[in-house]
Residue frames as qw, qx, qy, qz and C-alpha x, y, z in Angstrom:
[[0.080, 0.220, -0.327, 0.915, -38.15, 223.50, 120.45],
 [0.652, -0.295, -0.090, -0.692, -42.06, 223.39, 121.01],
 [0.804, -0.031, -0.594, 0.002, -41.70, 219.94, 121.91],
 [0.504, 0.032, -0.631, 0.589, -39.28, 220.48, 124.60],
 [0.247, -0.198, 0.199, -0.927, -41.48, 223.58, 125.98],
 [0.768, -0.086, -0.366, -0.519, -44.42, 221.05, 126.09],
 [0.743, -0.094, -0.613, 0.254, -42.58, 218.28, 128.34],
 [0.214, 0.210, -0.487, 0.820, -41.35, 220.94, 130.38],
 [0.413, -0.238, 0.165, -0.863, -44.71, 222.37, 131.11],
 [0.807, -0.173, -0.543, -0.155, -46.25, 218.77, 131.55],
 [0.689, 0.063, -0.598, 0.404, -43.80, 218.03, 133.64],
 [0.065, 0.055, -0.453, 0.888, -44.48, 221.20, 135.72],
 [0.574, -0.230, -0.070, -0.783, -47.93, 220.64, 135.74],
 [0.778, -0.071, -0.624, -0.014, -47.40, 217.27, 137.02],
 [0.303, -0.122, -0.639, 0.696, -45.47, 218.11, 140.43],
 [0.200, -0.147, 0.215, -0.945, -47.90, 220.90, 140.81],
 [0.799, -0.150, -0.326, -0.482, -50.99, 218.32, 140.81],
 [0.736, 0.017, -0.631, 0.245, -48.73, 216.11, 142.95],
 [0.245, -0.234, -0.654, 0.676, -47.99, 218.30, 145.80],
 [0.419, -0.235, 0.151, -0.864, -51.57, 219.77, 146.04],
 [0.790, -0.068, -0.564, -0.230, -52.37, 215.98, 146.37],
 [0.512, 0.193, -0.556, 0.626, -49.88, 215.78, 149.07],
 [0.044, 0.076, -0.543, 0.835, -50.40, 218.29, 151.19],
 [0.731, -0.279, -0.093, -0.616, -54.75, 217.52, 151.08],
 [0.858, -0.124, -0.496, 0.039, -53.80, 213.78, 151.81],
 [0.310, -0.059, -0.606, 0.730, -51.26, 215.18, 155.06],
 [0.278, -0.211, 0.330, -0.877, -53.93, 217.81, 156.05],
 [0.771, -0.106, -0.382, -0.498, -56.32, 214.82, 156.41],
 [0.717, -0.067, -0.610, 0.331, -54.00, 212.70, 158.10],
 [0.133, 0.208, -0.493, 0.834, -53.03, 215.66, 160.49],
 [0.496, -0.242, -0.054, -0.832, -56.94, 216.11, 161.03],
 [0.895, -0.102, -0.431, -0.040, -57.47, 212.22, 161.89],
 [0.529, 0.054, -0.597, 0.601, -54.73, 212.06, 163.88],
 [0.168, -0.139, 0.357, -0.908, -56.17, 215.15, 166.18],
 [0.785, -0.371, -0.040, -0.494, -59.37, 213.58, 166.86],
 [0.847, -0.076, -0.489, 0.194, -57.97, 209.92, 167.37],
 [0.620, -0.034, -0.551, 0.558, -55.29, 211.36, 170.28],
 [0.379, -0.505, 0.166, -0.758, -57.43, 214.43, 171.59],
 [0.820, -0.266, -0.062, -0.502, -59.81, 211.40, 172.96],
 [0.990, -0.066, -0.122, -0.031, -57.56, 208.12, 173.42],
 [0.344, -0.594, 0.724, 0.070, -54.34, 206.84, 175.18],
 [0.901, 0.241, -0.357, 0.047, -52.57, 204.34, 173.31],
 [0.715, -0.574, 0.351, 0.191, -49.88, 202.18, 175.46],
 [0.693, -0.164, 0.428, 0.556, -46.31, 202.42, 174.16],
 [0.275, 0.578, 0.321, 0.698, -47.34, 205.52, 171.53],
 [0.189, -0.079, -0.284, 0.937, -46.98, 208.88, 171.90],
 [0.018, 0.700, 0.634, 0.329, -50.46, 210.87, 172.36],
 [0.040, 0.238, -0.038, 0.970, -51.69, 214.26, 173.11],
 [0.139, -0.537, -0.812, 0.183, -54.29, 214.52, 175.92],
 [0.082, 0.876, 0.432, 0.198, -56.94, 217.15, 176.20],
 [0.212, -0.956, -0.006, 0.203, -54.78, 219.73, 178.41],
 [0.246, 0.935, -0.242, 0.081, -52.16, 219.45, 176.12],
 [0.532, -0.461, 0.702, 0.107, -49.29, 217.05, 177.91],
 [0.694, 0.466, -0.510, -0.204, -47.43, 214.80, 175.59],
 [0.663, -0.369, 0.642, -0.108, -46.35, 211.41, 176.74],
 [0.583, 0.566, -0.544, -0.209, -44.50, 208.48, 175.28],
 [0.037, 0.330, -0.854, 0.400, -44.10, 204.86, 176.55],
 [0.338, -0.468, -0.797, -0.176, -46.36, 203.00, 178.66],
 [0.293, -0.715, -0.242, -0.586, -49.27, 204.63, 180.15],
 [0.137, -0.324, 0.522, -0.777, -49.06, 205.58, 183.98],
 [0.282, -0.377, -0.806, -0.359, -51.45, 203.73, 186.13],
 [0.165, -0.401, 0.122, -0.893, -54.08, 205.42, 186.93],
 [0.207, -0.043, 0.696, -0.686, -56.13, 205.35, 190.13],
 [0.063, -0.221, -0.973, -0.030, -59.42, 203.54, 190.04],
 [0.314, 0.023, 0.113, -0.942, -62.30, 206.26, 190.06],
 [0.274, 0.479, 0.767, -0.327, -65.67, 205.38, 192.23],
 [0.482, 0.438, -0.123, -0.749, -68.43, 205.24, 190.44],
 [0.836, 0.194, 0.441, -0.261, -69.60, 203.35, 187.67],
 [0.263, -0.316, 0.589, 0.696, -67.82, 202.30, 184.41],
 [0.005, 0.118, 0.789, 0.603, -70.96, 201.89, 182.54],
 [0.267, 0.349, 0.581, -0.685, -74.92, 203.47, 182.58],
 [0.365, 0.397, 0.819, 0.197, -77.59, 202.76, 180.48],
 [0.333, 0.758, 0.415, 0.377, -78.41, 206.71, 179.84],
 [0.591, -0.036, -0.425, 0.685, -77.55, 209.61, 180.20],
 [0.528, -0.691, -0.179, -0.460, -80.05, 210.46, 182.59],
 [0.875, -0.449, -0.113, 0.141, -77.28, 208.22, 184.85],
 [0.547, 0.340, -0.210, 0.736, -73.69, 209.99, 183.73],
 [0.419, -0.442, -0.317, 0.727, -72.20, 212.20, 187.00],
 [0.267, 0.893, 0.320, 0.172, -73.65, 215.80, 186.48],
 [0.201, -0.881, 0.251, 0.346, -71.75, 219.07, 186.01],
 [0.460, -0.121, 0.596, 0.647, -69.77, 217.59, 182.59],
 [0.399, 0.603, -0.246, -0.645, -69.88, 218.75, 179.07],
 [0.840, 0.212, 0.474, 0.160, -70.51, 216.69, 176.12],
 [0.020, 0.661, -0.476, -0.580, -68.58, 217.00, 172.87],
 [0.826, 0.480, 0.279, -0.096, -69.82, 215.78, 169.24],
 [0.268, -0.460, 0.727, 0.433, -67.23, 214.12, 166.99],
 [0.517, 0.240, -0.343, -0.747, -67.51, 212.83, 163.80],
 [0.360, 0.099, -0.928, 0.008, -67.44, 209.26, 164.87],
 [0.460, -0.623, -0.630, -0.063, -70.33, 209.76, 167.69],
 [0.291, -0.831, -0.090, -0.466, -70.51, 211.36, 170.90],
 [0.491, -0.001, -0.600, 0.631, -68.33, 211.95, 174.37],
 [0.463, -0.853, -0.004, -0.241, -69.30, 213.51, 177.75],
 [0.597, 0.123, -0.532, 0.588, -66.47, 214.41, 180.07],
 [0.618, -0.571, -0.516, 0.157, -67.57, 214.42, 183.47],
 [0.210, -0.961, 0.073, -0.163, -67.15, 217.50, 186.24],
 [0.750, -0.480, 0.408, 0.202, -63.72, 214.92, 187.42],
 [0.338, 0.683, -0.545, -0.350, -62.36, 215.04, 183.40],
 [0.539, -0.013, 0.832, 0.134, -63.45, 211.37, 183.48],
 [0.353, 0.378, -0.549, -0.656, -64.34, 210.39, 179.37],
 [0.656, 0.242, 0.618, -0.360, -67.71, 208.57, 178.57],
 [0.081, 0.071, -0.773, -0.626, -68.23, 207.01, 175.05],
 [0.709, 0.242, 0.259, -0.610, -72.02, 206.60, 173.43],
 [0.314, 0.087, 0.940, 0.104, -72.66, 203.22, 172.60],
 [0.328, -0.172, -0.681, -0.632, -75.19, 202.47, 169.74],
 [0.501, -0.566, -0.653, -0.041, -78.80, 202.29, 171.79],
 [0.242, -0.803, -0.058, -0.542, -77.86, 205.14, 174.09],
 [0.772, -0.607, -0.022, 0.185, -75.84, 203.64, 177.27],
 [0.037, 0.944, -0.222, 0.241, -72.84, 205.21, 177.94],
 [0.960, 0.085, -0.175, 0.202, -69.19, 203.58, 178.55],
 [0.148, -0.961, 0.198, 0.124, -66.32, 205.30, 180.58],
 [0.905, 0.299, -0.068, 0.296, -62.82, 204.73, 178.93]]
């Protein structure tokens, strides 16, 4: 009789150690995933862009925006944007909602 009370409770103390494992390892993924598609189009996957549209498929092409695609600081990025710290480095997004990437050394990459 003890015995069997003993497996049981293992056995519930197992799933319960399993799905608080679970659901830390999905809120991680969910938390990864929201940086990775706040910031990037992927062709032929769905993403989520900053204002919130969903899309799926291949990417629209977009218009060519004047300007550079690439400045050595950013003393040279278009003024009137906002920057935004991630854990992976750093973005500015421009007064036009164009998206700069910091490069290692400080120059500055529009994507």
């Amino acid at each position: 009789m003890i015995t069997g009370a003993l497996v049981g409770l293992l056995a519930l103390f197992g799933i319960g150690i399993a799905t608080v494992l679970l659901v830390r390892r999905q809120r991680r993924d969910d938390e990864d995933q929201g940086i990775d598609s706040d910031h990037l189009d992927y062709g032929g996957v769905q993403a989520i862009h900053p204002d919130g549209a969903i899309t799926g498929g291949e990417p629209e092409p977009a218009a060519e925006p004047a300007g550079p695609d690439w400045v050595a600081s950013y003393e040279e990025l278009p003024a009137g944007g906002r920057y935004e710290e991630v854990p992976e480095g750093m973005w500015y997004i421009d007064a036009d909602e164009h998206w700069w990437w910091c490069e290692h050394g400080g120059s500055w990459r529009r994507v």
